[in-house]
N, C-alpha and C positions, 0 to 999 in steps of 0.2 A: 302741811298747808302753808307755812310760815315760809316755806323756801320757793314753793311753788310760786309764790308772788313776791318775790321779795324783791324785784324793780317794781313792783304797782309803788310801794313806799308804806309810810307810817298808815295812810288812809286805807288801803285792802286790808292790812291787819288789824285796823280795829275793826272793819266791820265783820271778817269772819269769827271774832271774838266774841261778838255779841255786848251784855253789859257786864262781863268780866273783866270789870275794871282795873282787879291788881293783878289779873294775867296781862291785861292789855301791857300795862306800864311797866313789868319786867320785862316783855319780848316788846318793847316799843324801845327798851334801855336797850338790851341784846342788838336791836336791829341797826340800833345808832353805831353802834360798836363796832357791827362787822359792816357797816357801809361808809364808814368817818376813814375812807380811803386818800390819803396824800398825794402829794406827787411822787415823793418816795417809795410812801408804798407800792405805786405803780410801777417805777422803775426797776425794785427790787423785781414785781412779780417777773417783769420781762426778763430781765437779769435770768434767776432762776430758769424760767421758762426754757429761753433759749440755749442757757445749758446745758439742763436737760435731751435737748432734742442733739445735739452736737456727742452726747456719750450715746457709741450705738450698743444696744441689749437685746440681741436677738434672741426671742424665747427658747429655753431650750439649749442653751451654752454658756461656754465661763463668761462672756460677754456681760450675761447679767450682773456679774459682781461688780464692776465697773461703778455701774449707777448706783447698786446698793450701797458701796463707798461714798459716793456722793451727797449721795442724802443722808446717810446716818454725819457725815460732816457737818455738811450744810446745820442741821437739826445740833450737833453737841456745840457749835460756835456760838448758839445763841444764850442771853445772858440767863433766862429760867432755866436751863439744863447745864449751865456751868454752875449755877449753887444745889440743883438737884441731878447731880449725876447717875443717881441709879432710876430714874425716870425715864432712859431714853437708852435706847442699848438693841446689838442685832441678834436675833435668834438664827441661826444656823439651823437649817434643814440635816437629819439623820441620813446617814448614808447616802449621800448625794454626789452624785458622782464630778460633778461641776462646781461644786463646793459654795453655793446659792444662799442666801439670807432674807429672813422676815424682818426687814427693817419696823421698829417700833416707837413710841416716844408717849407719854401719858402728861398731860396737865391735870394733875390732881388738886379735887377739892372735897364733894359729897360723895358718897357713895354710887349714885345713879351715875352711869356713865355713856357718854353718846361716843360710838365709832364713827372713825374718817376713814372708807378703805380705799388705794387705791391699787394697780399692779405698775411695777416699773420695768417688765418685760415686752418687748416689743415685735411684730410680725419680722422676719429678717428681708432685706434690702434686694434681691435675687428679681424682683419683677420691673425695678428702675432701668434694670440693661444695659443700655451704652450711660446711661445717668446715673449709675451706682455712687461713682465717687461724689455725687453732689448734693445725695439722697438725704443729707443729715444736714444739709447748708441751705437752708428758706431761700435767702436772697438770690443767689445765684443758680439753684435749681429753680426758680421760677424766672429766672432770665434764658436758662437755655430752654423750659419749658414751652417759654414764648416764638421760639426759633424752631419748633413743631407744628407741624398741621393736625389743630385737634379741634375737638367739636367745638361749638359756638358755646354750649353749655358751662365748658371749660376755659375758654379764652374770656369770657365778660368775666371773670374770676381775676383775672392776671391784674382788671386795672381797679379792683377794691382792696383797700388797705387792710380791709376785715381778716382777708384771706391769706392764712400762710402755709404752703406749702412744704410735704415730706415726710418722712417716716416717724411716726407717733406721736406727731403734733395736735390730733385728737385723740388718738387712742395709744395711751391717755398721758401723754407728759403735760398736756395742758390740765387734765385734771388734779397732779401730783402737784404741779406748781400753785394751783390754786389753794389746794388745801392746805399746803407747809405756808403760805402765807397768811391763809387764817387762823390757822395755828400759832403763826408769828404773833400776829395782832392780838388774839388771847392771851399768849405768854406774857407781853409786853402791860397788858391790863391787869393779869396778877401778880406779875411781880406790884403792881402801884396799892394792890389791896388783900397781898397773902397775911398784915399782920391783921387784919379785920377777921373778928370771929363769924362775921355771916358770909367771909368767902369757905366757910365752911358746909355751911349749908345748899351752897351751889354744885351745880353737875359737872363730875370728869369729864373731860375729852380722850380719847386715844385714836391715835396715829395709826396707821398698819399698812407698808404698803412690800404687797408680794411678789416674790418673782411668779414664771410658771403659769402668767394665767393664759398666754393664750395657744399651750399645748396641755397639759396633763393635770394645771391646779396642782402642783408640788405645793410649790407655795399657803394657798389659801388653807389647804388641810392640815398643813403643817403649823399654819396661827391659829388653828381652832385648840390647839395645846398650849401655846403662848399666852395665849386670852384665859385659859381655865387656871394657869399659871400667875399669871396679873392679877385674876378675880378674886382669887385665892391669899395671893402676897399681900394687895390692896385694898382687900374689900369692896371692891369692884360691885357692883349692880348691871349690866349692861339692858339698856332700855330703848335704843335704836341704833340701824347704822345708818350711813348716808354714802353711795359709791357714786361719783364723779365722772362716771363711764359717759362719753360721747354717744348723741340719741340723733336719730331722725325727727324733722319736724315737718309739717307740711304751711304753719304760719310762722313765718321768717322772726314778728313781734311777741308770741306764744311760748315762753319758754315750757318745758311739760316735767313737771314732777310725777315718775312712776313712783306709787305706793305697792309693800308686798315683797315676796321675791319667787319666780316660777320652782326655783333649784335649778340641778346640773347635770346633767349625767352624762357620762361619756362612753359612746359604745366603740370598741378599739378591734380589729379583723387583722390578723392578719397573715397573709397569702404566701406560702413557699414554693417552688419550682424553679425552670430552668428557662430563659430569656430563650423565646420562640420566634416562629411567625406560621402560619397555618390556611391553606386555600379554600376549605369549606368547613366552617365550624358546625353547619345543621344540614 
C-alpha cells in the first residue's frame, strides 16, 4: 500500500494508516528517507541507468556475465559493503553452461527481511535490423528512429524527454537501477546509525538480481537456494518481495501496485525432423 502511493506523499499514508499513529511516523520516517532524493542522487541514478543499458545481456548467453560483473562491482565500491564484505557476494548457477550468477547484497539489521528482486538478463537485439548496432545507444537510436516512417503513436514519443529508447530500458535495467539506488540510499543511512542499538530492531533488506528470467528462470531457481542459504547464515525472516518489472497502465498519473504473485510455469515442446515444404497437408 505504502508503494502503491508513494508520489500522493506523507498525506495518502497517513490516511491509509488510520489512527496508527507510531506506524504512521515510522513509515512517514521511511518515506522521508527514500524520497530525500539529491541532485546527486539523481545523477548517480542516471549514471548507473545508462550503463546498465550500454552492457548488452542477451538472455540465455555468456553475455549475461558481463552485467552480472557490473553490478556485483558497482554494489562491493560502496562504503557499507567495504566494512561488511561478506554481505554482498555472487552466487554462481551449478552446471551452467554459460557460467551465469545470482548477484546478491544484504543490509543487515532485524531478523524480518524485505526482498528487492530484479533480473539483469535481457531479450537479445535480432528484431532492431538494420539498427542493431545502435540498439544499446538511447540517444542515437532515437535519432535514426526519427529518420523512419512509423506510426503517429510512436513519433509523439520522439519529442518527450520522458521517453528513452532501446533494449531493456524497461524491461528491466530501469528497474535494477532503481533498486541498487535505493539500496545505496539505505546503506548510506546505516552506516549513520549501525552503532544505535534500535538499528537492530529494524528490517533487512536483500538485493537479488538474476540472470535467466526471460528464457528458462535459471536464475530465480537457482536464488531460491541462495535465500535458504542467507536465511539460514543470517537468521533471515523473509516477510515480502517487491519486483520492479515494468507494467502497463491505462492512466498515464496512476501508478499501479500489483499485490500477490500468479507463479510460472513453463511448458517447453520440442519438434525434430527434417526442413521440408509440402503441397497438400489435408
Amino acid at each position: 500500500m505504502l508503494i502503491s502511493n508513494i508520489k500522493g506523499g506523507k498525506k495518502n499514508i497517513k490516511e491509509e494508516l488510520g489512527d496508527n499513529k507510531r506506524m504512521k511516523k515510522k513509515i512517514c520516517r521511511k518515506w522521508r528517507l527514500l524520497m530525500n532524493w539529491t541532485d546527486k542522487d539523481v545523477h548517480e541514478l542516471d549514471r548507473v541507468f545508462n550503463e546498465l543499458i550500454t552492457i548488452q545481456s542477451d538472455t540465455g548467453t555468456e553475455l549475461e556475465r558481463n552485467i552480472s560483473k557490473y553490478i556485483f562491482s558497482e554494489l562491493k565500491s560502496w562504503k557499507y559493503f567495504k566494512k561488511h564484505t561478506d554481505y554482498v557476494g555472487v552466487h554462481k548457477l551449478k552446471n551452467d553452461p554459460y557460467g551465469r550468477s545470482v548477484i546478491w547484497a544484504l543490509l543487515k539489521q532485524g531478523s524480518e527481511t524485505v526482498v528487492l528482486m530484479n533480473h539483469h538478463d535481457a531479450v537479445d537485439i535480432e528484431e532492431y535490423s538494420d539498427l542493431k548496432p545502435y540498439a544499446l545507444q538511447p540517444k542515437e537510436l532515437k535519432r535514426k528512429l526519427m529518420m523512419k516512417q512509423l506510426p503517429e503513436a510512436v513519433t509523439k514519443d520522439f519529442h518527450d524527454a520522458e521517453w528513452i529508447f532501446g533494449r531493456g530500458t524497461a524491461d528491466m535495467k530501469s528497474g535494477i537501477a532503481l533498486q541498487m539506488m535505493m539500496l545505496k540510499k539505505f546503506s548510506d543511512h546505516m552506516d549513520q546509525v549501525e552503532e544505535n542499538e534500535e538499528s537492530q530492531k529494524g528490517r533487512s533488506l536483500l538485493f537479488l538480481s538474476v540472470c535467466d528470467e526471460e528464457n528458462l528462470s535459471a536464475g530465480m531457481r537457482e536464488a531460491v537456494n541462495l535465500m535458504k542459504n542467507l536465511e539460514e547464515k543470517h537468521d533471515l525472516k523473509y516477510v515480502t518481495a517487491i519486483n520492479s518489472e515494468p507494467y502497463m497502465k491505462d492512466n498515464e498519473s496512476q501508478p499501479i501496485f500489483y499485490e500477490g504473485s500468479v507463479g510460472k510455469t513453463m511448458a517447453v515442446i520440442l519438434a525434430r525432423g527434417k526442413k521440408s515444404t509440402c503441397w497438400q497437408c489435408l
